[in-house]
mmCIF file of the C-alpha atoms, coordinates in Angstrom:
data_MODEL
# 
_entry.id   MODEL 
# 
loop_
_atom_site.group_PDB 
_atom_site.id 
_atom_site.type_symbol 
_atom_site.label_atom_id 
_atom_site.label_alt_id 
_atom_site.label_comp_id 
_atom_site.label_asym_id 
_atom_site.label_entity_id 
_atom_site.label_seq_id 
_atom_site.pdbx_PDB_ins_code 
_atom_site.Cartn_x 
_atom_site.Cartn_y 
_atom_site.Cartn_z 
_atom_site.occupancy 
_atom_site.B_iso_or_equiv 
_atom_site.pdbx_formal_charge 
_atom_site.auth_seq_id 
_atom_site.auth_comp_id 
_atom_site.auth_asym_id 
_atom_site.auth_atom_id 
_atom_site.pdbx_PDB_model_num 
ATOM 1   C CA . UNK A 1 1   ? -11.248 3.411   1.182   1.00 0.00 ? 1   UNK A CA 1 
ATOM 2   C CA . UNK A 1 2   ? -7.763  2.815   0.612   1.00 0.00 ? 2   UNK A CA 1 
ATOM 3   C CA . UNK A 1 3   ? -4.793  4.773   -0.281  1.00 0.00 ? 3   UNK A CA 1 
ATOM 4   C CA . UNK A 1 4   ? -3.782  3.724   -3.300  1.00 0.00 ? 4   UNK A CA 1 
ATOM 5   C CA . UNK A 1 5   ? 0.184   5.587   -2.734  1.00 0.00 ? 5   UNK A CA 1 
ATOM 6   C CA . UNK A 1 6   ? 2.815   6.361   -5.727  1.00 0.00 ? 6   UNK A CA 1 
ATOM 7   C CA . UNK A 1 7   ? 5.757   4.223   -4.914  1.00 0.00 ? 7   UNK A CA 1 
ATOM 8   C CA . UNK A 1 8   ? 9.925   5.396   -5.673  1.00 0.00 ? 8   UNK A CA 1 
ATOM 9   C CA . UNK A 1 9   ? 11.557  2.711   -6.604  1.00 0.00 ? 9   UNK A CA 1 
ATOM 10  C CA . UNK A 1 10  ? 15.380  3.685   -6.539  1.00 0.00 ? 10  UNK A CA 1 
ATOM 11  C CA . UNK A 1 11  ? 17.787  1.119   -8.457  1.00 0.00 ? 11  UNK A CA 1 
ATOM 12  C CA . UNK A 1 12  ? 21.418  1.180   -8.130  1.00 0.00 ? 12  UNK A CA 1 
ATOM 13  C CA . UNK A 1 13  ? 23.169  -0.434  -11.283 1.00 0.00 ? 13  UNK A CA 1 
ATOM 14  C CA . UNK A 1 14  ? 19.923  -2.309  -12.037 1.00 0.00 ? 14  UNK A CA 1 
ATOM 15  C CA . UNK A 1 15  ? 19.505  -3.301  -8.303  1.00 0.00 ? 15  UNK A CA 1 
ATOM 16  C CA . UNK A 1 16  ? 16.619  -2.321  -6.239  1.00 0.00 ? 16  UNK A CA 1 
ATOM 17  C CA . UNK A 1 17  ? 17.551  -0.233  -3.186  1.00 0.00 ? 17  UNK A CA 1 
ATOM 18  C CA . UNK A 1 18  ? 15.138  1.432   -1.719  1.00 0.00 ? 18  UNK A CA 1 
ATOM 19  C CA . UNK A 1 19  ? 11.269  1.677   -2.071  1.00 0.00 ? 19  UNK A CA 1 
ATOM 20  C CA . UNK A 1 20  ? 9.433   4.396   -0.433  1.00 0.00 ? 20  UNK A CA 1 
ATOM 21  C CA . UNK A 1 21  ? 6.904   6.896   -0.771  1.00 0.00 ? 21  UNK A CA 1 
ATOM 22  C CA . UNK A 1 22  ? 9.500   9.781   -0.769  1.00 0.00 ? 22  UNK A CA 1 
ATOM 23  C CA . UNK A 1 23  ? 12.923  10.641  -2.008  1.00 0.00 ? 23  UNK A CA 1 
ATOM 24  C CA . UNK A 1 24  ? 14.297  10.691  1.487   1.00 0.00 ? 24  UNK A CA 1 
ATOM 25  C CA . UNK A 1 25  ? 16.100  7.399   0.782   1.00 0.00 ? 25  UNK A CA 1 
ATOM 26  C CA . UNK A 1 26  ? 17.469  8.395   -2.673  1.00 0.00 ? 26  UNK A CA 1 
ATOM 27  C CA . UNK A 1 27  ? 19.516  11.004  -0.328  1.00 0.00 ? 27  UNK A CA 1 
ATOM 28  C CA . UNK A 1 28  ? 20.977  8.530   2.101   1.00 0.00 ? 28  UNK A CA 1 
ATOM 29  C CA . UNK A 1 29  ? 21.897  6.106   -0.467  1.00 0.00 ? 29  UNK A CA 1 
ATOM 30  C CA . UNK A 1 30  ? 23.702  9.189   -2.869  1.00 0.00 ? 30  UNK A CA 1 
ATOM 31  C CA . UNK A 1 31  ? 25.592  9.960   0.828   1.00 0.00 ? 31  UNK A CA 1 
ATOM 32  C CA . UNK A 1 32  ? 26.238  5.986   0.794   1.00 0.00 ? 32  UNK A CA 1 
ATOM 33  C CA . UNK A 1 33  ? 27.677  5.768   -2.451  1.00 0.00 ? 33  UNK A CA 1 
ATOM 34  C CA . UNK A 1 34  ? 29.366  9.695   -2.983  1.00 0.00 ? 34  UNK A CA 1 
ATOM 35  C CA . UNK A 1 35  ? 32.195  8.157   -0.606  1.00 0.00 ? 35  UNK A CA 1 
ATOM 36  C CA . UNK A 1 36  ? 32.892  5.339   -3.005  1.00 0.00 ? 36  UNK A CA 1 
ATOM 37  C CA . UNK A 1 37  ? 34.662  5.322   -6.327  1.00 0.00 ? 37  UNK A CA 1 
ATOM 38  C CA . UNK A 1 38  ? 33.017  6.992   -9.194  1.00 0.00 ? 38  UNK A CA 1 
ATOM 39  C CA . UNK A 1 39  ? 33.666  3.841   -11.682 1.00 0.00 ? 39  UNK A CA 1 
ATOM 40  C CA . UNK A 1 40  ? 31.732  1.390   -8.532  1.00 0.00 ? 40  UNK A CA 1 
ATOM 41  C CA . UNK A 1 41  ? 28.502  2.701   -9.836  1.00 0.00 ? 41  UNK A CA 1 
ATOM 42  C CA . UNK A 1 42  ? 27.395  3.147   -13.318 1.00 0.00 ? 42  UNK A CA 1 
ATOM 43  C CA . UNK A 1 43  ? 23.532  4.386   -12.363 1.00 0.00 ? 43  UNK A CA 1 
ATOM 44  C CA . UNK A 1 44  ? 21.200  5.364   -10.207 1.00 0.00 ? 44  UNK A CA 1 
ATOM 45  C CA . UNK A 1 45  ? 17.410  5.499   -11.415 1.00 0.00 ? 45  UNK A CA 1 
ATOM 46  C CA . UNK A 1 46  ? 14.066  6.141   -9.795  1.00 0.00 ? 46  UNK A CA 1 
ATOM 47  C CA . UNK A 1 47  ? 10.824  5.490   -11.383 1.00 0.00 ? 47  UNK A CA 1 
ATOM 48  C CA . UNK A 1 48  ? 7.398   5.823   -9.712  1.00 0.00 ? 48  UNK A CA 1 
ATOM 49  C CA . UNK A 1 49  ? 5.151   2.598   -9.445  1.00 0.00 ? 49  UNK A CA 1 
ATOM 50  C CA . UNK A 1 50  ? 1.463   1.773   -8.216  1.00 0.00 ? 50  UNK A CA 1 
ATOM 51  C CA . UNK A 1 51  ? 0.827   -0.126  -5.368  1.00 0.00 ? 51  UNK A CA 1 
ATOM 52  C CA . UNK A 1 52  ? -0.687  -3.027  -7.466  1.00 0.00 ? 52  UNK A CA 1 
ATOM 53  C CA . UNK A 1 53  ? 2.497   -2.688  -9.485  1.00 0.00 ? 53  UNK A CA 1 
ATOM 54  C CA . UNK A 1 54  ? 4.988   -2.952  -6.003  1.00 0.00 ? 54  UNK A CA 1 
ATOM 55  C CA . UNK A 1 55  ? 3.516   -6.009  -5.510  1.00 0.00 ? 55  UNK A CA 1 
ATOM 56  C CA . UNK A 1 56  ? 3.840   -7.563  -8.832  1.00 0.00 ? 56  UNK A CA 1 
ATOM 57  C CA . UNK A 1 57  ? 7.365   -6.689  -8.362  1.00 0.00 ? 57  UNK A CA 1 
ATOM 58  C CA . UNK A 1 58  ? 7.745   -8.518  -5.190  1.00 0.00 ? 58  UNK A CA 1 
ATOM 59  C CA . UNK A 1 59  ? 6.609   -11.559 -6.559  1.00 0.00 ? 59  UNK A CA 1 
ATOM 60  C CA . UNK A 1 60  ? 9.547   -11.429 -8.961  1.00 0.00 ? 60  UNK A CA 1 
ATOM 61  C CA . UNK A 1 61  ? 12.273  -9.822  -6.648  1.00 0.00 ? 61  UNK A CA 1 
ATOM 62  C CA . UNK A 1 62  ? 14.899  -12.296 -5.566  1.00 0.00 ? 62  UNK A CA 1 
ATOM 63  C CA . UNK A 1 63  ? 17.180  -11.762 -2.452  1.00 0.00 ? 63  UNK A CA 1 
ATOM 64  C CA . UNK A 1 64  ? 20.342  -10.952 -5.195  1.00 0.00 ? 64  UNK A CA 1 
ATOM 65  C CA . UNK A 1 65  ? 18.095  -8.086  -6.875  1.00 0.00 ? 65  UNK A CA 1 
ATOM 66  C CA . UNK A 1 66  ? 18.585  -6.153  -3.962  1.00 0.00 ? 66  UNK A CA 1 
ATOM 67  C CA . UNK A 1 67  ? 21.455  -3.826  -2.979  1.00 0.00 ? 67  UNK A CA 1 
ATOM 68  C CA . UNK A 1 68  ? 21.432  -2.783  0.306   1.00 0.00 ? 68  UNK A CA 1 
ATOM 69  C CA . UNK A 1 69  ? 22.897  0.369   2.561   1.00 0.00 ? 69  UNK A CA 1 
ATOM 70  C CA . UNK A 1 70  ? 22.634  -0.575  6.076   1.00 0.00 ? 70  UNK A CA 1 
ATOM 71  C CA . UNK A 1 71  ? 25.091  -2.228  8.837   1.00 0.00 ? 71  UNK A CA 1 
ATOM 72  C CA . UNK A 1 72  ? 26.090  -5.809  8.835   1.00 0.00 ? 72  UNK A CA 1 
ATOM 73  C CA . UNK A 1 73  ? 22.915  -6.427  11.658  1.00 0.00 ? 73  UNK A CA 1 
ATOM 74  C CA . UNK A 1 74  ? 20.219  -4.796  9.864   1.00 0.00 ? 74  UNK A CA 1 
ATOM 75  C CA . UNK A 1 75  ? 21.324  -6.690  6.222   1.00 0.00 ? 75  UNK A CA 1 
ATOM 76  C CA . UNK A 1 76  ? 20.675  -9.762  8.529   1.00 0.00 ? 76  UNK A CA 1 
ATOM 77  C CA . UNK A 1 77  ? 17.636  -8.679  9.949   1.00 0.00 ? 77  UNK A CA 1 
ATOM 78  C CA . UNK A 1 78  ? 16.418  -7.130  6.432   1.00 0.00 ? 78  UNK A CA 1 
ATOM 79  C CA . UNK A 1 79  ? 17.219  -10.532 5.008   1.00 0.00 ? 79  UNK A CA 1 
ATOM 80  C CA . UNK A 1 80  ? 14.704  -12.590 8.142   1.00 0.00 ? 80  UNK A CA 1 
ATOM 81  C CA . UNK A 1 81  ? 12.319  -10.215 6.762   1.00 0.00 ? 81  UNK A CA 1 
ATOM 82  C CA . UNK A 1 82  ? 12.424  -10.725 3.410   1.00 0.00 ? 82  UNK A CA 1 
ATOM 83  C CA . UNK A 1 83  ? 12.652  -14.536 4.004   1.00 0.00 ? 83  UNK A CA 1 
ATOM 84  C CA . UNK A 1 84  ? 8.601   -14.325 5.608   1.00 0.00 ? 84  UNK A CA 1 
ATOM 85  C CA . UNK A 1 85  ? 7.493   -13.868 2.430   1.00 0.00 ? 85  UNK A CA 1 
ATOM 86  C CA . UNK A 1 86  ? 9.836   -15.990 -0.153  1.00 0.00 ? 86  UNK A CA 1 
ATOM 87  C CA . UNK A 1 87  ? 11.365  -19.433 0.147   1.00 0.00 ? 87  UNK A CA 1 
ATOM 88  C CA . UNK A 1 88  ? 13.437  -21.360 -2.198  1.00 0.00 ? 88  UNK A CA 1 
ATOM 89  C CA . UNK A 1 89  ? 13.196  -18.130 -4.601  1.00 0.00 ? 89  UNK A CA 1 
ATOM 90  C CA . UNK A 1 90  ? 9.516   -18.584 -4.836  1.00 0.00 ? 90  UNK A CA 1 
ATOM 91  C CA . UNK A 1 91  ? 7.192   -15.320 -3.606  1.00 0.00 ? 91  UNK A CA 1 
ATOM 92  C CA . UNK A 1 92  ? 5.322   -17.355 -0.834  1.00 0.00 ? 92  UNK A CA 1 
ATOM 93  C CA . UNK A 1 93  ? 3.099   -14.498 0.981   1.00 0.00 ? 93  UNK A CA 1 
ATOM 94  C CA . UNK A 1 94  ? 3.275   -15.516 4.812   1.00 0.00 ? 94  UNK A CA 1 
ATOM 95  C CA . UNK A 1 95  ? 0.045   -14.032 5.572   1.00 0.00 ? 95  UNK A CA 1 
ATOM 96  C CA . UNK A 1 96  ? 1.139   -13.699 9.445   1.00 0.00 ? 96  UNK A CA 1 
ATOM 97  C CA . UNK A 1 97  ? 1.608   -11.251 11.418  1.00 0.00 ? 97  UNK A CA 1 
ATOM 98  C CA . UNK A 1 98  ? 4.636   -11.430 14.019  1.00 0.00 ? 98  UNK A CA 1 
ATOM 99  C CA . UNK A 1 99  ? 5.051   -9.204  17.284  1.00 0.00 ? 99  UNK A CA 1 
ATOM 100 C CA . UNK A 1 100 ? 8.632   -7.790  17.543  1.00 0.00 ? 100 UNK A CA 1 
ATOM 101 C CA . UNK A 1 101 ? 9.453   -10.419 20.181  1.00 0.00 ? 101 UNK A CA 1 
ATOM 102 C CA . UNK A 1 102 ? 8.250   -13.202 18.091  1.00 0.00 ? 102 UNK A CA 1 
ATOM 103 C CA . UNK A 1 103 ? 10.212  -11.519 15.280  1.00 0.00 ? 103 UNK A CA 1 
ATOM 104 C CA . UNK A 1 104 ? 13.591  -10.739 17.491  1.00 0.00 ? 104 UNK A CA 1 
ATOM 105 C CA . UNK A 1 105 ? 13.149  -14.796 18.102  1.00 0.00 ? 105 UNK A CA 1 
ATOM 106 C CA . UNK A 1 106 ? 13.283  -15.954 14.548  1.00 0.00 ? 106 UNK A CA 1 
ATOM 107 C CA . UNK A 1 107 ? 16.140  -13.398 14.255  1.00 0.00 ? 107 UNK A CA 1 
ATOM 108 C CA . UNK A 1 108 ? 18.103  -15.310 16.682  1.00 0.00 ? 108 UNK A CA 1 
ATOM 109 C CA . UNK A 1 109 ? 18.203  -12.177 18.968  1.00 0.00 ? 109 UNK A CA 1 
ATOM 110 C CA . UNK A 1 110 ? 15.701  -12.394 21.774  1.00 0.00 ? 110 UNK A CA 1 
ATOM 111 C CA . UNK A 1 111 ? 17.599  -10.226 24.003  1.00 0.00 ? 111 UNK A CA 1 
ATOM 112 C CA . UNK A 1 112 ? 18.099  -7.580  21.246  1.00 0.00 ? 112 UNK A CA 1 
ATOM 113 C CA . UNK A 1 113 ? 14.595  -7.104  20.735  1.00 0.00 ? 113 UNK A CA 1 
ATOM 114 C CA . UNK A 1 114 ? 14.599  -3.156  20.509  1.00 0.00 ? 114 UNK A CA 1 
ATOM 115 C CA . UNK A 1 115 ? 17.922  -3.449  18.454  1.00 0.00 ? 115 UNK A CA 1 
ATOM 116 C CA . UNK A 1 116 ? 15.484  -5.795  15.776  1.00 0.00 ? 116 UNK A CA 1 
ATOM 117 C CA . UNK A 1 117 ? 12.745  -3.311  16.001  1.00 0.00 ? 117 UNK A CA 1 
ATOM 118 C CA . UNK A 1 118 ? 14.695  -0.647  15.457  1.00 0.00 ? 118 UNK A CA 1 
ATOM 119 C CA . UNK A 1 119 ? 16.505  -2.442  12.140  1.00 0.00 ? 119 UNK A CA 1 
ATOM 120 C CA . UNK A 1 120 ? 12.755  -3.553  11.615  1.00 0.00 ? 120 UNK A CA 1 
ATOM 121 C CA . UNK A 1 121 ? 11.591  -0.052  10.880  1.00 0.00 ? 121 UNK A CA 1 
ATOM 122 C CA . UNK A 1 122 ? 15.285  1.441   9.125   1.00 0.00 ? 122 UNK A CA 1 
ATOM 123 C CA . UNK A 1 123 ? 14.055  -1.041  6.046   1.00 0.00 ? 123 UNK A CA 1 
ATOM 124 C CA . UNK A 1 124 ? 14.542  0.967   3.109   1.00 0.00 ? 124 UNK A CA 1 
ATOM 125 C CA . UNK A 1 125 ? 12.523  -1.556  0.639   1.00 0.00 ? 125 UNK A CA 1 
ATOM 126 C CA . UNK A 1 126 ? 8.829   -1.543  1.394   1.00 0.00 ? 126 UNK A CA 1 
ATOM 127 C CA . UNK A 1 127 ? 6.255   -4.312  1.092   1.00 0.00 ? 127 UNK A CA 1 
ATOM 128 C CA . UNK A 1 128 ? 9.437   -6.381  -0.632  1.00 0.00 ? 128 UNK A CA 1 
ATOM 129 C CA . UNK A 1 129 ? 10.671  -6.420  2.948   1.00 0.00 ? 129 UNK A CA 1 
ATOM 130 C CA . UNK A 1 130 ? 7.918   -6.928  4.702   1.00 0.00 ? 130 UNK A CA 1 
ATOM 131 C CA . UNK A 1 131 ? 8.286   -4.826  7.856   1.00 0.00 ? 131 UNK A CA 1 
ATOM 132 C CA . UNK A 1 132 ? 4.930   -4.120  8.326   1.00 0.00 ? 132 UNK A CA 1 
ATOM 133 C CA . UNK A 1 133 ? 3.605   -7.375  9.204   1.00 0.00 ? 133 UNK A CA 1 
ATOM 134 C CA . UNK A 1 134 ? 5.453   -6.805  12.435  1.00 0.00 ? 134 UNK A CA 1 
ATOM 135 C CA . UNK A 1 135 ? 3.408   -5.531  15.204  1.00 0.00 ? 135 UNK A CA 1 
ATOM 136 C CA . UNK A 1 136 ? 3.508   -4.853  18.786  1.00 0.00 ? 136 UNK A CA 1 
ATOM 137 C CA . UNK A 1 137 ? 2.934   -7.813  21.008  1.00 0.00 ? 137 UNK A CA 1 
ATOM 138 C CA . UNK A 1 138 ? 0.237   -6.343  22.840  1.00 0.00 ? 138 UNK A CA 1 
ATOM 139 C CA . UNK A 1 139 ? -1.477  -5.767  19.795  1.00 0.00 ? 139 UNK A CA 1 
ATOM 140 C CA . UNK A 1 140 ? -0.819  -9.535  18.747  1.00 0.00 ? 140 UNK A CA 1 
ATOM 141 C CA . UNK A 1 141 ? -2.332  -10.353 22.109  1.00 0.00 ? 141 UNK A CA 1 
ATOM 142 C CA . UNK A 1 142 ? -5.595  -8.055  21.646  1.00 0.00 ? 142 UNK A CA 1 
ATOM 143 C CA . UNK A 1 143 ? -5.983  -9.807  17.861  1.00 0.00 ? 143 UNK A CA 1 
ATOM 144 C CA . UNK A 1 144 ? -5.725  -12.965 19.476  1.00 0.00 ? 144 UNK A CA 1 
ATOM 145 C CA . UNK A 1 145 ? -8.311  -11.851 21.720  1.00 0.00 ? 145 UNK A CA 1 
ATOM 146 C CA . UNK A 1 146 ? -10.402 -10.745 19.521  1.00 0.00 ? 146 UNK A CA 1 
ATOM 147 C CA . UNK A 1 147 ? -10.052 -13.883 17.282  1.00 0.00 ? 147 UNK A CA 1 
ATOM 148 C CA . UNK A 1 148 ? -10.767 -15.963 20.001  1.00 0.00 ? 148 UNK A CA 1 
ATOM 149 C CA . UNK A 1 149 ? -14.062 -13.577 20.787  1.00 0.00 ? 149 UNK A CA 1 
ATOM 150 C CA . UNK A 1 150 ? -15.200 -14.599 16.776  1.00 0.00 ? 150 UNK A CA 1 
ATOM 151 C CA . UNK A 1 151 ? -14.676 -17.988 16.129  1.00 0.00 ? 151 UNK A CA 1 
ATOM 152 C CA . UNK A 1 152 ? -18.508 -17.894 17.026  1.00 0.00 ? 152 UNK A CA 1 
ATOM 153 C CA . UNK A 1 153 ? -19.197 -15.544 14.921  1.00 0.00 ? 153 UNK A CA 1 
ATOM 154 C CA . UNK A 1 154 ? -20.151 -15.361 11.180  1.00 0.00 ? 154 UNK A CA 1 
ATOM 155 C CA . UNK A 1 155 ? -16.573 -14.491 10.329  1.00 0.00 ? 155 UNK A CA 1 
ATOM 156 C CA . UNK A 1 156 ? -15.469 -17.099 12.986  1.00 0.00 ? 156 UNK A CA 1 
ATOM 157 C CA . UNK A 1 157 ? -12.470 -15.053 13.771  1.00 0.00 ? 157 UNK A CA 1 
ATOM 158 C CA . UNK A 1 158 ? -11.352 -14.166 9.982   1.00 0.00 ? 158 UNK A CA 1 
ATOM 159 C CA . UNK A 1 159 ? -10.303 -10.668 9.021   1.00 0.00 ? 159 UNK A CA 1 
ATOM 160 C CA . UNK A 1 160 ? -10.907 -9.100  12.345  1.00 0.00 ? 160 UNK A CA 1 
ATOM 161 C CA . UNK A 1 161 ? -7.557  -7.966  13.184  1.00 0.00 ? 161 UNK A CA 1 
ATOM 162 C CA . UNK A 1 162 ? -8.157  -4.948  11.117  1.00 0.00 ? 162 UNK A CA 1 
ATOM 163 C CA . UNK A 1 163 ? -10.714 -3.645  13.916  1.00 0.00 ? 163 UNK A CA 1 
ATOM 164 C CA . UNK A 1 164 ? -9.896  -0.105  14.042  1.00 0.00 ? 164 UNK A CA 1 
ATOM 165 C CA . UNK A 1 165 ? -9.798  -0.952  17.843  1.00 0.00 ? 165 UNK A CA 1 
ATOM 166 C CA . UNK A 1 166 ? -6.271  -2.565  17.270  1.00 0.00 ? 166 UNK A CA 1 
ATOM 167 C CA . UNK A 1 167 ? -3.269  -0.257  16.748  1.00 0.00 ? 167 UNK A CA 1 
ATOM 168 C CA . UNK A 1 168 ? -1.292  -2.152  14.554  1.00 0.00 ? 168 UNK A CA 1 
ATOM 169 C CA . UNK A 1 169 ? 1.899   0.044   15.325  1.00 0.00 ? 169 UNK A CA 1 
ATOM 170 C CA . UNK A 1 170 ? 4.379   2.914   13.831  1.00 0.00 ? 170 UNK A CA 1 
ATOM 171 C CA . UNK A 1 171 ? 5.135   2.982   10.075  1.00 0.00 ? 171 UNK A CA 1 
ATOM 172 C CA . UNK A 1 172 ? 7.464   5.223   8.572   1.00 0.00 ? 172 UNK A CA 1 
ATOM 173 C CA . UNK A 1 173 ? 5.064   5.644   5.414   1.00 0.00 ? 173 UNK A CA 1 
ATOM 174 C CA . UNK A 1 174 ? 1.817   6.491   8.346   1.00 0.00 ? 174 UNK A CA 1 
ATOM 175 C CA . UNK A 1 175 ? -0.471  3.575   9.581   1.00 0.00 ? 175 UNK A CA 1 
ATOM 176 C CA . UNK A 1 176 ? -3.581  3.718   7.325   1.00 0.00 ? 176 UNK A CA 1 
ATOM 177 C CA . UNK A 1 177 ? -0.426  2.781   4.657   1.00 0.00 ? 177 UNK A CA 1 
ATOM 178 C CA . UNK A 1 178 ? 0.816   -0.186  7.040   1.00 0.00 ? 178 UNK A CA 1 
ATOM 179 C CA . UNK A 1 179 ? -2.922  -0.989  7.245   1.00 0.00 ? 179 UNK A CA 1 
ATOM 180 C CA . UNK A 1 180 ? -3.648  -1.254  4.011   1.00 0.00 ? 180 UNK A CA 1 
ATOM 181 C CA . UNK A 1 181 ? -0.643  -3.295  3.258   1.00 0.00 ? 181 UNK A CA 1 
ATOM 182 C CA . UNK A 1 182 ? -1.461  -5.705  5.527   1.00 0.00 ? 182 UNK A CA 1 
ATOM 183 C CA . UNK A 1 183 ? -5.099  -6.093  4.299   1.00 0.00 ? 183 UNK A CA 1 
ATOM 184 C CA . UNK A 1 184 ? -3.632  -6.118  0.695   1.00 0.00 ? 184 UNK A CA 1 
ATOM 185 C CA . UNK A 1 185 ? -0.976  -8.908  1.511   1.00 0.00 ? 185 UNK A CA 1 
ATOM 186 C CA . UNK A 1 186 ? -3.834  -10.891 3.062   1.00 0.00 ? 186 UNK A CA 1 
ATOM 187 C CA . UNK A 1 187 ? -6.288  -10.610 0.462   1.00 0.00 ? 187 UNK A CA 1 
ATOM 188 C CA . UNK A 1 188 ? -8.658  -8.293  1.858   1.00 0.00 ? 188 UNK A CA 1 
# 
C-alpha cells in the first residue's frame, strides 16, 4: 500500500515556495523574509493538498511560479532539477532515475558531487523538483543489474527497480515517501 501524504504548499505573494509534508520550511522561509522589508511581501499562505493533487500542480508549475530561498548554487542546482521533468514550459515526466554522479554531471559540477547532493536534498519544493529521482550510484548499478537479470523474464526488466532489495537512498520526507514517488512518477 501506499502512503497517500497531506502536502503544505507554502506560497509567497502567489509564488510557490516550499512543498513539504511539515511546516518546517514555512519557518525558514518567515526567517528568510523577517530580514527584508515589510512592504517586499504582501502574503504568505499555506494550504494542504493530496498527493494526486501535487502532481496536478506540477504539470502546471512553470520555472517563474516559483520563489526560491536558497544560495546562488543550490537555485542552479534546484533549477537542473526541475528542468528533468519540464522542457520548453511543457510538464515532460523524465521517467529516469539519475545517480548523484550522473546528476553532479548534468550540473556541470563533477568534482562537486557531494556539494550537488547536498543542494539535491536542501530542495524545499517536492515532487515539483524532482529530487527524488536521484539515487545513489551503487544503487543505479544494482537496478541495472537487476534489469539486466529480467530482460528474460516476463517483465523483461520493467518495474523492477522497486525490489525492496534496492535502497533507493535518504529522503527528507522518509523512503517509503521517495518510493512511492518514484513509482507514482513512473506510472506504477
Amino acid at each position: 500500500m501506499r502512503p497517500n501524504p497531506q502536502w503544505i504548499v507554502t506560497r509567497v505573494d502567489g509564488k510557490i515556495a516550499s512543498v513539504s509534508m511539515s511546516y518546517a520550511h514555512l519557518a525558514r522561509i518567515a526567517g528568510k523574509i523577517a530580514g527584508q522589508n515589510p512592504s517586499l511581501v504582501s502574503s504568505v499562505t499555506t494550504e494542504k493538498i493530496s498527493t494526486q493533487e501535487l502532481v496536478e500542480l506540477a504539470k502546471a508549475v512553470r520555472w517563474e511560479d516559483l520563489i526560491l530561498y536558497g544560495s546562488a548554487f543550490q537555485r542552479k542546482v534546484w533549477e537542473a532539477l526541475f528542468s528533468l521533468n519540464h522542457s520548453e514550459g511543457q510538464y515532460v515526466p523524465s521517467r529516469k532515475l539519475f545517480s548523484y554522479t550522473d546528476f553532479a554531471t548534468l550540473c556541470n559540477n563533477t568534482a562537486g558531487v557531494r556539494a550537488v547532493a547536498h543542494a539535491v536534498a536542501c530542495n524545499p519544493v517536492a515532487f515539483i523538483i524532482p529530487c527524488h529521482l536521484i539515487i545513489p550510484k551503487d544503487s543505479m548499478d544494482r537496478i541495472a543489474e537487476i534489469q539486466d537479470k529480467a530482460k528474460s523474464t516476463l517483465f523483461e526488466g520493467r518495474d523492477l527497480y522497486l525490489l525492496d532489495a534496492v535502497d533507493l537512498g535518504e529522503y527528507v520526507h522518509g523512503k517509503a515517501i521517495k518510493r512511492s514517488l518514484i513509482a507514482l512518477e513512473f506510472g506504477l
